[in-house]
N, C-alpha and C positions, 0 to 999 in steps of 0.2 A: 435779598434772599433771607430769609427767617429761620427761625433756628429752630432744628425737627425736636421729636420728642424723644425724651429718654427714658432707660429700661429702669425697672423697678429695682428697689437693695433694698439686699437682702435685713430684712429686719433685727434680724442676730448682728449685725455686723457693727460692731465699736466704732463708733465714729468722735471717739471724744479726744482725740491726740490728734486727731485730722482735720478737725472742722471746728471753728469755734464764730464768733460774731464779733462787729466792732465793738460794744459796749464790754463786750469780758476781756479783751486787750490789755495787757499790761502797756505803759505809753512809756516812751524816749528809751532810754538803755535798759530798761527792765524787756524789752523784746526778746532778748540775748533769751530768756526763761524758756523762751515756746520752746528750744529747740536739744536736742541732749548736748551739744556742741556749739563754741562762738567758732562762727567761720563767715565767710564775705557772705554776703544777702543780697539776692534777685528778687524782685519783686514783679508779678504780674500781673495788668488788671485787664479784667476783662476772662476771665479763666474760663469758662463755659464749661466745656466735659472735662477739660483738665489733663488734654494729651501731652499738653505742654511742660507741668510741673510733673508727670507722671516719666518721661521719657528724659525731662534736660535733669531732673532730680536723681535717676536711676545712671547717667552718662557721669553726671559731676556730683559727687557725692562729697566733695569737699570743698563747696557749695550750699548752704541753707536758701530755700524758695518760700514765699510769701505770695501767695494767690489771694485776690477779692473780685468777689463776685457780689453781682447785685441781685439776681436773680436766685433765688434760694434753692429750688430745685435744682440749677447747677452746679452751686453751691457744694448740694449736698449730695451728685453724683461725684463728681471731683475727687471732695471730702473720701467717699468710699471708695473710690479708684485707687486714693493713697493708702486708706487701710489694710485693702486687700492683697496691696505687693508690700504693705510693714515698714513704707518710707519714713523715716527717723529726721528727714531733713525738708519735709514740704508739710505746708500747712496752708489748706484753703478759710478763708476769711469771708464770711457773709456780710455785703454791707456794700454800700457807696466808695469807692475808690477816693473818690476828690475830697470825703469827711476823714479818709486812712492818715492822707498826705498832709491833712492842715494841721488835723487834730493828733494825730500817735505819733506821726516819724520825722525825729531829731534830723539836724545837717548834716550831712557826710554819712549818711547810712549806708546806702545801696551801694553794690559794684555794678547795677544795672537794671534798670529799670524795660519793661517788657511790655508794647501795650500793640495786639494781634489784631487787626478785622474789628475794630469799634463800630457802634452803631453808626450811620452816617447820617441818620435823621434828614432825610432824602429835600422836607418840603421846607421851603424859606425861613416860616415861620419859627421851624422846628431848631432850626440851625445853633440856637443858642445852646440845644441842650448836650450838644456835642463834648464827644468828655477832652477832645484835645482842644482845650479853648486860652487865653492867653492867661489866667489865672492858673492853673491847671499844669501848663508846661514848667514854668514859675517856679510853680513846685518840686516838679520832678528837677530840676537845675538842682533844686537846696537840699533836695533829697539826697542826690546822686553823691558819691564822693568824687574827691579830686580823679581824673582818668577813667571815672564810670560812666557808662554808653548808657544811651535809649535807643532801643528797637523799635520801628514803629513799622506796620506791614498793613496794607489795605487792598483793596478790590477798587476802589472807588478812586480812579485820577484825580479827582476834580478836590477830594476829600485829603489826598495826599500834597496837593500843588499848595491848597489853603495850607495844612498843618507845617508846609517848608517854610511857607511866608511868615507863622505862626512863630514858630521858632526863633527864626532870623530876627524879628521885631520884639517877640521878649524875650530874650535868654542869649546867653552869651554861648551857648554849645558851639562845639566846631562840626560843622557839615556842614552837608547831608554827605556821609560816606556810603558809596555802592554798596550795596550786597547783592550777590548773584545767587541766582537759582541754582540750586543744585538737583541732580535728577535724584528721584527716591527708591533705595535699595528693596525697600520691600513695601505692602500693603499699608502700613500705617506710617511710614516715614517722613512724615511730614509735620512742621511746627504746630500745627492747631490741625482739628476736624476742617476748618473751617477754608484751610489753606488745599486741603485732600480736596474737596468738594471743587474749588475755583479750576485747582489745578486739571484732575480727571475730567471737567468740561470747558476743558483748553479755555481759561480764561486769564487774562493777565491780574498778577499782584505786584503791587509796587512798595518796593524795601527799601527801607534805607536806616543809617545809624548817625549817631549822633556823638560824642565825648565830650564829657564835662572836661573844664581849662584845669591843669594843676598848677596854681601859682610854686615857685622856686623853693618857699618855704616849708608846699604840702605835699605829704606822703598819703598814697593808697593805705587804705585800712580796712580789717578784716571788721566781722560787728564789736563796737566798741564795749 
């Protein structure tokens, strides 16, 4: 299912604390800059309209979120989702998720890495360009700090069954941990757009989570 079109912003509307690109990144401990606060770091790829960093940013506020989007126009709806409610702690990123992780973010960053409804690149051929691929997971492991999860949530079985096997064969994460569905209290209470949509035409998503190992000597850490 493809992703609808989104509403126009407003041209008056600041988008420069909310939105920036990969190339303008400060890289490894200099991240700590984007945000007016060092506090633990969530990172999510795949942001699309951004209900995600707009709703877990406004619930945990002592919390900093890291959105990347590849797609600019979502991007830069996001971008102004945040500016609009004066989030101080979410920042959406234009750019390639998998250049974020090689190229900007040090070891033991994240308290959790977030990646909703990925494309599934449906036909064989395509399969390569899938963004959970074993280079990719790799990453989020050296990313994550000691006792940080990956969220991983899809539509597609077939899409979730490979990224368990994914997993399992490169990375030392402990799972796959359940997550359960929870009913939604109101109209927009749901993790992504993307997850409202599956949901309201009763279709199943498949959750699950992950935890990086903490060897005996390492402690959880906020951004360093």
């Amino acid at each position: 299912m493809g992703r609808r079109a989104v509403r126009k912003i407003d041209p008056n509307l600041d988008l420069s604390r909310h939105l920036t690109t990969l190339e303008a990144l400060p890289k490894g401990a200099d991240l700590a800059r984007l945000f007016e606060r060092e506090q633990p770091l969530e990172i999510e790829v795949g942001t699309g309209k951004g209900l995600f960093l707009a709703t877990a940013s406004e619930s945990r506020v002592d919390h900093n979120f890291l959105g990347c989007e590849i797609a600019r126009k979502y991007a830069r709806y996001a971008g102004a989702r945040l500016a609009r409610r004066g989030r101080a702690n979410a920042i959406v990123v234009h750019g390639d998720a998998q250049r974020l992780f090689t190229e900007w973010l040090p070891d033991d960053r994240a308290a959790a890495v977030h990646v909703y409804f990925p494309d599934p690149w449906w036909k064989k051929r395509h399969l390569r360009r899938r963004i959970m691929n074993d280079r990719f997971v790799a990453q989020i492991e050296r990313v994550l700090e000691p006792s940080g999860t990956l969220h991983f949530w899809t539509d597609v079985q077939d899409y979730y069954q490979a990224t368990l096997a994914l997993i399992k064969a490169s990375t030392r994460l402990l799972g796959p941990l359940p997550v359960a569905e929870r009913p939604a209290s109101h109209d927009l209470d749901y993790r992504t757009h993307f997850e409202r949509r599956m949901r309201m035409g009763s279709q199943e998503v498949w959750r699950c989570e992950f935890r990086k190992q903490a060897l005996p000597h390492q402690k959880t850490s906020s951004m360093k």
